[in-house]
C-alpha positions as CSV (number, residue, x, y, z in Angstrom):
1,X,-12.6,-10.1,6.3
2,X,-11.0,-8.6,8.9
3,X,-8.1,-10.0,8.5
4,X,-7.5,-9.8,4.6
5,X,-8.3,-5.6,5.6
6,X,-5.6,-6.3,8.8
7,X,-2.8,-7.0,5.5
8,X,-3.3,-4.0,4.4
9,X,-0.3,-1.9,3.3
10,X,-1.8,1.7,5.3
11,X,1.3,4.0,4.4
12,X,1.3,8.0,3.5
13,X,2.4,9.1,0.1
14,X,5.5,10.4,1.2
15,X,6.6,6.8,2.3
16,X,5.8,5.7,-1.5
17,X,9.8,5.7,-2.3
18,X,10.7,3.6,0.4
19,X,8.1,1.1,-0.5
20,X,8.5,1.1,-4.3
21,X,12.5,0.4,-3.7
22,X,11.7,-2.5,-1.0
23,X,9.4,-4.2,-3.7
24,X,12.4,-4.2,-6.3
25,X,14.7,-5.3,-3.7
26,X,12.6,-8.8,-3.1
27,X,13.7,-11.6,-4.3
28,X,11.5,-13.9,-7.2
29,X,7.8,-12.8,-8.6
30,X,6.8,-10.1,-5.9
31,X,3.0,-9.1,-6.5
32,X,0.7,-6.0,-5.6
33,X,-2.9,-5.3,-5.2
34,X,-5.6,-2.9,-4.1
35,X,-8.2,-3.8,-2.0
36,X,-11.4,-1.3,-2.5
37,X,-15.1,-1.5,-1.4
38,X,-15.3,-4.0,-5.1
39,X,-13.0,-6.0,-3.8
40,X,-14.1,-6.5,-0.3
41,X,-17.4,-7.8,-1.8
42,X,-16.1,-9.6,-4.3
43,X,-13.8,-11.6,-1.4
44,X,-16.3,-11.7,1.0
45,X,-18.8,-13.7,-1.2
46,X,-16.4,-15.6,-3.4
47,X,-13.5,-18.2,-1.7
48,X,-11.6,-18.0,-5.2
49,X,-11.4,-14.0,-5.1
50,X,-11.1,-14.4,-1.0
51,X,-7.7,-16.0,-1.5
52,X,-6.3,-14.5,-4.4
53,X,-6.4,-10.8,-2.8
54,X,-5.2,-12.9,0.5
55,X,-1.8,-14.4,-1.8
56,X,-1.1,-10.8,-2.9
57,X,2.3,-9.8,-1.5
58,X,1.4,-6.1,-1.1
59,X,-2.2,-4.9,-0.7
60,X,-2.8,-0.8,-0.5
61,X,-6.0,0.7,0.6
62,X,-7.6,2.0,-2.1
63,X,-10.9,4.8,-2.0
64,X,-13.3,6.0,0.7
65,X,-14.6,2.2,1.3
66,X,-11.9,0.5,2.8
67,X,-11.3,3.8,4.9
68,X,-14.5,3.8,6.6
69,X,-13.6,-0.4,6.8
70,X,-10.3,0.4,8.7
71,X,-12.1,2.5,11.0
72,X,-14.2,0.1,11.6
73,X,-12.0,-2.3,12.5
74,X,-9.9,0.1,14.7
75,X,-7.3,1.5,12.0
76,X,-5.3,4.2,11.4
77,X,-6.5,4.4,7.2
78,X,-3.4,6.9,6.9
79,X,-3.3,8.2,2.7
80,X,-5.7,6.7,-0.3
81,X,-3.2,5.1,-2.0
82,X,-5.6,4.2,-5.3
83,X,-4.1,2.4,-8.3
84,X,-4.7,4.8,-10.8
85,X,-2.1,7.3,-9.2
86,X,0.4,4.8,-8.0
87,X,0.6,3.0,-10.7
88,X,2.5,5.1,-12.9
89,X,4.9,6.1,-10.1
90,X,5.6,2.8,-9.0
91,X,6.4,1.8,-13.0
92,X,8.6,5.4,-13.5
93,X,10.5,4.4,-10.2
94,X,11.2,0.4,-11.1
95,X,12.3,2.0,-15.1
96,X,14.5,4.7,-13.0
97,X,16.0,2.2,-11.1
98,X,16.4,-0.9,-13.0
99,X,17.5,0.9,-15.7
100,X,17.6,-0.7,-19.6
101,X,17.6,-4.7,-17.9
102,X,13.7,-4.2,-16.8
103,X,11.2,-5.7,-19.2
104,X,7.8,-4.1,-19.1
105,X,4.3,-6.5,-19.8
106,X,0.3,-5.0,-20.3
107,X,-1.9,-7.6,-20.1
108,X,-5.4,-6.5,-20.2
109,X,-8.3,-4.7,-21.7
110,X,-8.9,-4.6,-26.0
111,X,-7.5,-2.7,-28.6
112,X,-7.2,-0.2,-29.7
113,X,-6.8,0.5,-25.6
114,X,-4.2,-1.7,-25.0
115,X,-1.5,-0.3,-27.0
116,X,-2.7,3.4,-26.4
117,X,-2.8,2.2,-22.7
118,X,0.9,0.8,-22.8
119,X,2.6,3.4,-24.6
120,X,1.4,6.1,-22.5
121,X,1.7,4.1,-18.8
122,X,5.4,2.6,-19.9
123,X,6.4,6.6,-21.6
124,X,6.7,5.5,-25.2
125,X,9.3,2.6,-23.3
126,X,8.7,-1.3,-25.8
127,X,6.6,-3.7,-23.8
128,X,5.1,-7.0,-24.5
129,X,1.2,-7.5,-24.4
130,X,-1.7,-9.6,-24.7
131,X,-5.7,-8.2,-24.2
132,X,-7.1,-9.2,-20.8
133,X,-9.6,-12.1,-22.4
134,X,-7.3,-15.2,-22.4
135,X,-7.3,-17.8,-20.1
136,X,-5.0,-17.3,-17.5
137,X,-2.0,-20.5,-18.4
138,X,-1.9,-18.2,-21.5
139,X,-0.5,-15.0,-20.2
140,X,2.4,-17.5,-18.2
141,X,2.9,-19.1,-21.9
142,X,3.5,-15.7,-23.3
143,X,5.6,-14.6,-20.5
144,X,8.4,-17.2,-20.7
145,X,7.9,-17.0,-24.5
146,X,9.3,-13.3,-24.5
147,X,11.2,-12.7,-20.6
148,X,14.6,-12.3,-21.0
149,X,16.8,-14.4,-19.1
150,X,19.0,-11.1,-18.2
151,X,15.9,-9.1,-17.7
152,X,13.7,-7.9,-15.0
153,X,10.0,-7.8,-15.5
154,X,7.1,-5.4,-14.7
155,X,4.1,-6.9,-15.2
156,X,0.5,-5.1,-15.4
157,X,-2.6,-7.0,-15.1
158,X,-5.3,-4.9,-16.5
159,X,-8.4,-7.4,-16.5
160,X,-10.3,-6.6,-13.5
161,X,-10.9,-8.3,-10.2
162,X,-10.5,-11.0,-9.4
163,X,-8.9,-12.5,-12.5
164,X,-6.3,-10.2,-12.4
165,X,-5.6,-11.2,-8.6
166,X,-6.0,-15.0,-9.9
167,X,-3.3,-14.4,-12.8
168,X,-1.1,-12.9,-10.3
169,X,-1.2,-15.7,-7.8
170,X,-0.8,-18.2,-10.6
171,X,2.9,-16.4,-11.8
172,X,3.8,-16.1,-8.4
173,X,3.5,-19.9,-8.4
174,X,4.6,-20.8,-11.5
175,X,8.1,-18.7,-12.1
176,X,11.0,-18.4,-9.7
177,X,12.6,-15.0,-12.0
178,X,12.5,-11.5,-10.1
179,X,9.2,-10.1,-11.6
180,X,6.8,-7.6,-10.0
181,X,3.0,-7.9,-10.8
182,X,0.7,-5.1,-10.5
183,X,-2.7,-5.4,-10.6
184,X,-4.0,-2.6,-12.2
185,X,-8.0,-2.2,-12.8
186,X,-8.7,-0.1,-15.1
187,X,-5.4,1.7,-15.3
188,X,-4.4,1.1,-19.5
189,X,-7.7,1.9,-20.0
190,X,-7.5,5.1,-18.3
191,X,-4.0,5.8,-19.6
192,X,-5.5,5.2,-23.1
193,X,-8.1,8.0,-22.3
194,X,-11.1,5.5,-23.0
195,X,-12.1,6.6,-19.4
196,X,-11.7,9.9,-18.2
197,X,-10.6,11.0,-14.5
198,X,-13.4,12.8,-12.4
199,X,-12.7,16.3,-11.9
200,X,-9.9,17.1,-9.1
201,X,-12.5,19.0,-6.7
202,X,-14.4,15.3,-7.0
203,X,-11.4,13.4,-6.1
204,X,-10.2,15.5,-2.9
205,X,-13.9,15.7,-1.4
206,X,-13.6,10.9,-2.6
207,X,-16.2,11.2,-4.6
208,X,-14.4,9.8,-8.2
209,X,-17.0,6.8,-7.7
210,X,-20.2,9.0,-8.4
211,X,-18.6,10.7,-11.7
212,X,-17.2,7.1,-12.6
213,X,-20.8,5.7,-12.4
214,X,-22.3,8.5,-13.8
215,X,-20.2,7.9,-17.3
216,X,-21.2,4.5,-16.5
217,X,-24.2,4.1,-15.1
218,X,-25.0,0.3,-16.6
219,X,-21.7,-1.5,-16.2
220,X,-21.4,0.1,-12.7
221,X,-25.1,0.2,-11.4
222,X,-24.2,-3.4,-9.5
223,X,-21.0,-2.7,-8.0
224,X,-22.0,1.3,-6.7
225,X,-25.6,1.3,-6.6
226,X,-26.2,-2.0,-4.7
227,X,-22.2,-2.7,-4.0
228,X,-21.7,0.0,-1.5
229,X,-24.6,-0.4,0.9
230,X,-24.7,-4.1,0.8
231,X,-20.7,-3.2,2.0
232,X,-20.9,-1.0,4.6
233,X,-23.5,-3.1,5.9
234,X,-21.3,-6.4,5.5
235,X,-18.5,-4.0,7.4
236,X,-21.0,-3.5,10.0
237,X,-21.4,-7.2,10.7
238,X,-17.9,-8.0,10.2
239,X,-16.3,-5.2,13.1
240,X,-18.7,-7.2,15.8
């Protein structure tokens, strides 16, 4: 585990430009993750998950977790670069810079989420979708069924980890075309206001995990409740 948290992109905010316009300026299917306390459990107990966060091109540290895991394994954690705020910055800067050639694609959570999700995240911009249920060859399918040939994609992935992580690793395989993949979480869900933020005072003091399970307290119970001390003591045993 160490070194899956070693790939890490650790970067401050105001480097966020610089980065976004070095992701556009790769060549071919370029993807992007975040690794949180989730993640790092789901990777550390599961091969499949393990090297599909490992193919990701760019990995950003994402919530109080993975900073107490890059202290732990002597690192400089630097900004909490979480998906949910630089998702729609990174899609605003690739649609400010690509201009009219960039194609944008949800794929993930139901309706009606989805396209309440899209049209907010993309600005009201026409993107191609599919909910985050299908069998990964499926999304690919879609994909070469509506990419244009003169067009540059932007791809969300919506579905949760690690299948999100999986369907990123298999288009990074499977096309040669300039697209970027984002792995998003819960982000159309949250732009579709089916989940609500936690408060700002929560989220400077990193504490958006508490209000998140406390809306959720069932689908969450596993991954807080028993996820985050059976991860700080994996970290623990992992820094020795």
């Amino acid at each position: 585990m160490r070194s899956l948290v070693l790939k890490c992109r650790l970067a401050d905010a105001a480097e966020l430009n610089a980065i976004f316009q070095a992701l556009l300026e790769l060549e071919g299917p370029v993807s992007v993750g975040f690794l949180n306390q989730h993640g790092y459990n789901l990777a550390r107990r599961d091969p499949v998950a393990y090297e599909a966060f490992d193919s990701l091109d760019v990995m950003f540290r994402d919530g109080i977790g993975m900073a107490v895991a890059c202290k732990a394994f002597g690192l400089d954690a630097k900004d909490n670069l979480n998906g949910t705020d630089l998702i729609p910055a990174l899609v605003e800067y690739a649609s400010s810079s690509l201009g009219p050639r960039v194609q944008f694609f949800a794929y993930g959570t139901a309706e009606p989420w989805l396209k309440r999700g899209g049209d907010a995240l993309f600005n009201g911009r026409d993107f191609h979708s599919l909910d985050g249920f299908r069998e990964p060859a499926e999304y690919l399918q879609h994909f070469r069924a509506h990419m244009s040939a003169q067009g540059q994609a932007v791809i969300v992935l919506g579905m949760g980890m690690p299948k999100q992580e999986v369907v990123a690793s298999l288009f990074r395989t499977a096309i040669q075309t300039d697209v970027l993949l984002i792995c998003g979480g819960a982000i159309l869900d949250f732009k579709a206001r089916r989940f609500t933020r936690a408060p700002r005072f929560l989220r400077l003091i990193r504490a958006e995990w508490l209000y998140r399970l406390l809306l959720e307290p069932r689908r969450l119970f596993n991954r807080y409740v028993i996820g985050i001390p059976a991860f700080l003591l994996a970290v623990a045993k992992d820094r020795r």
